[in-house]
C-alpha positions as CSV (number, residue, x, y, z in Angstrom):
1,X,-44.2,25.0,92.4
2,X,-43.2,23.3,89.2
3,X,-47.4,23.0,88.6
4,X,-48.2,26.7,89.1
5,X,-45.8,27.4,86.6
6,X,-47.0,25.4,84.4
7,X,-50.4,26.8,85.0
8,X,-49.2,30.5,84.8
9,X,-47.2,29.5,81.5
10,X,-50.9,28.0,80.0
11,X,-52.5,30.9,80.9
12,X,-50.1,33.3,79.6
13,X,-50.8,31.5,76.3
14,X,-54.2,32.8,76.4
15,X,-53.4,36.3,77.4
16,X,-53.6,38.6,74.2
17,X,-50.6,39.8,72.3
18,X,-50.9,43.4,72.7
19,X,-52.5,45.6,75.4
20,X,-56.6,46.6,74.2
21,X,-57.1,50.6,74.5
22,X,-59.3,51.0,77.9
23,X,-62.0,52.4,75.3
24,X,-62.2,49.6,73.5
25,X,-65.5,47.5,73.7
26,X,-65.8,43.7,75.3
27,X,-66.6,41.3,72.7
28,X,-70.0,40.0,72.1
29,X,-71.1,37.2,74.8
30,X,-71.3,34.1,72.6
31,X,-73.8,32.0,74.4
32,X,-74.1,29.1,72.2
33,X,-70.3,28.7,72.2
34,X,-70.4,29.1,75.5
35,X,-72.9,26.1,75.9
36,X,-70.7,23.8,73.3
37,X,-67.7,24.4,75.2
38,X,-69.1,23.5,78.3
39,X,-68.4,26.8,80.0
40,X,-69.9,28.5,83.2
41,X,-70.6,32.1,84.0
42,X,-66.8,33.2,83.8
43,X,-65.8,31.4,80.5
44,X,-64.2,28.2,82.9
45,X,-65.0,24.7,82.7
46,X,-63.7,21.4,84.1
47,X,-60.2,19.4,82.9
48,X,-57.9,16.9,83.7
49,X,-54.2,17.9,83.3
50,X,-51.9,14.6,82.5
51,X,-48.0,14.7,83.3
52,X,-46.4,12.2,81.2
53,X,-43.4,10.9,83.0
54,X,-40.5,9.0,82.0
55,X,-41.4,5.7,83.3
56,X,-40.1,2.3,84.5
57,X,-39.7,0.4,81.2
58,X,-37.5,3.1,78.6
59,X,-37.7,1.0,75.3
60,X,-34.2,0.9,73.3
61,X,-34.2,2.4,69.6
62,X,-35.3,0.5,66.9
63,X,-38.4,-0.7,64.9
64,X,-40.6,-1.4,67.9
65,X,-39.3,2.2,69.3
66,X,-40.6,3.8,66.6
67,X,-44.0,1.4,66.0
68,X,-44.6,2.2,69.6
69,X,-44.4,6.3,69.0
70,X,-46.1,5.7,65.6
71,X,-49.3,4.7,67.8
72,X,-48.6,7.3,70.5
73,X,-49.2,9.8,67.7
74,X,-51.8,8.1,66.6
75,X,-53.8,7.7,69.4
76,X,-53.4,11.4,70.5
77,X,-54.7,12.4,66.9
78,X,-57.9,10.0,67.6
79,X,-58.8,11.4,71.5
80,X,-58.3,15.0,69.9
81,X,-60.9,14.0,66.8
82,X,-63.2,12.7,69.6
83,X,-63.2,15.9,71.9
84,X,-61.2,14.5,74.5
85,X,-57.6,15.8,73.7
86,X,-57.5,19.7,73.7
87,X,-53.5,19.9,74.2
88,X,-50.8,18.0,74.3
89,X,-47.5,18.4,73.6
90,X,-43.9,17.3,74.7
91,X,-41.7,18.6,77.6
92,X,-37.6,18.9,78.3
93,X,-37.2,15.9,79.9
94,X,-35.7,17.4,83.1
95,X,-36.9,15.7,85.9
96,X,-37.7,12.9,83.9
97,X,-41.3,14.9,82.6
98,X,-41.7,14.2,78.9
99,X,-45.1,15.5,78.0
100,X,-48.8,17.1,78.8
101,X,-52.2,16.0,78.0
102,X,-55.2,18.4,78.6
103,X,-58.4,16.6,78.3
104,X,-61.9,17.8,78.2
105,X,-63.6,15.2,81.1
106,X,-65.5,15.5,83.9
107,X,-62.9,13.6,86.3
108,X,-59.9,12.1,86.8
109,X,-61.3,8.2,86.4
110,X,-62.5,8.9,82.7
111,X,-58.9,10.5,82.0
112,X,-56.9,7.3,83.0
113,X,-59.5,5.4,81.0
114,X,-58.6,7.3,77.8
115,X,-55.1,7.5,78.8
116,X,-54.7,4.1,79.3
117,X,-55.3,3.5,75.4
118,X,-51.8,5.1,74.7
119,X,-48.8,2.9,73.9
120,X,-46.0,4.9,75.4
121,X,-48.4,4.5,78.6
122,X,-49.3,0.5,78.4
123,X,-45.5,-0.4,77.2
124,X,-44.0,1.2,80.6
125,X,-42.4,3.9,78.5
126,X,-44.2,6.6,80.6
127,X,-46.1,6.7,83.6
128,X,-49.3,9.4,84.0
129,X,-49.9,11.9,86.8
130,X,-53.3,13.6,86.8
131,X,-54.6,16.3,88.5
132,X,-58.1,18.5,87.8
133,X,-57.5,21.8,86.3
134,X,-59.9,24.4,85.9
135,X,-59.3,26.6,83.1
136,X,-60.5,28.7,80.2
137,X,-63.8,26.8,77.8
138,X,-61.8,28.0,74.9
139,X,-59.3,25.8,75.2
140,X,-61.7,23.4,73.8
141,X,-61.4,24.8,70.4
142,X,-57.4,24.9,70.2
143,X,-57.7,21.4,68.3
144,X,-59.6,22.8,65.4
145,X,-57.9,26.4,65.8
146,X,-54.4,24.2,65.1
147,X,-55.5,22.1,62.0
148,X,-56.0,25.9,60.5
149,X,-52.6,26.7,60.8
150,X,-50.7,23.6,60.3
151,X,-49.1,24.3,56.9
152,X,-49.8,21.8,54.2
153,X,-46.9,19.2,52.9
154,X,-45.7,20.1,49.3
């Protein structure tokens, strides 16, 4: 239950924002975006959807807290610059789920591999649960979409 309401939350995302008069016309078929994005006949393509968990090894506050989040943040921002992150993004905590990855891969073996790289995942801070998701191609250019509208700092 709690994973098709995540899924129906994800894909409310994507809705638009405002009801499209019936007259108005469908947008141009892009069919080299398509074909970068990976994306069959209905716009979908392949992902893995990671539930980050709170796992068996919490690490107290301090310096090697923060070090350890410092990388988490840092490795995120690397698998997005490769193509492999589309989403992520933290959770409430209830029922001990603290976070989502979306990755662009073909299966759920090549996800734990990139997973595995994280530090909140190797320290026993979280624990992963992956399952294939099939979803919307655009969602492939939400990482370059959100560096557009991240505000500089002063």
């Amino acid at each position: 239950m709690r994973m098709l309401l995540c899924s129906l939350a994800l894909l409310a995302c994507c809705l638009p924002a405002q009801a499209q008069p019936a007259a108005a016309a469908a947008p141009a078929y892009d069919a080299a975006q398509a074909k970068a994005w990976g994306a069959n006949d209905q716009g979908l393509r392949k992902y893995v959807f990671v539930l980050l968990k709170t796992g068996p090894k919490p690490m107290p506050a301090g310096p090697e807290r923060d070090a350890m989040f410092k990388g988490h943040f840092a490795n995120m921002g690397r698998l997005a610059n490769d193509g492999v992150l589309v989403y992520a993004g933290p959770m409430d905590g209830v029922d001990g789920w603290r976070g989502i990855f979306i990755m662009a891969v073909p299966d759920i073996a090549t996800a734990k591999q990139h997973a595995e790289t994280d530090p909140v995942l190797q320290s026993g801070e979280m624990v992963a649960e992956y399952h294939l998701h099939f979803g919307s191609a655009a969602l492939v250019g939400v990482p370059e979409a959100h560096k557009r509208i991240v505000k500089p700092a002063p």
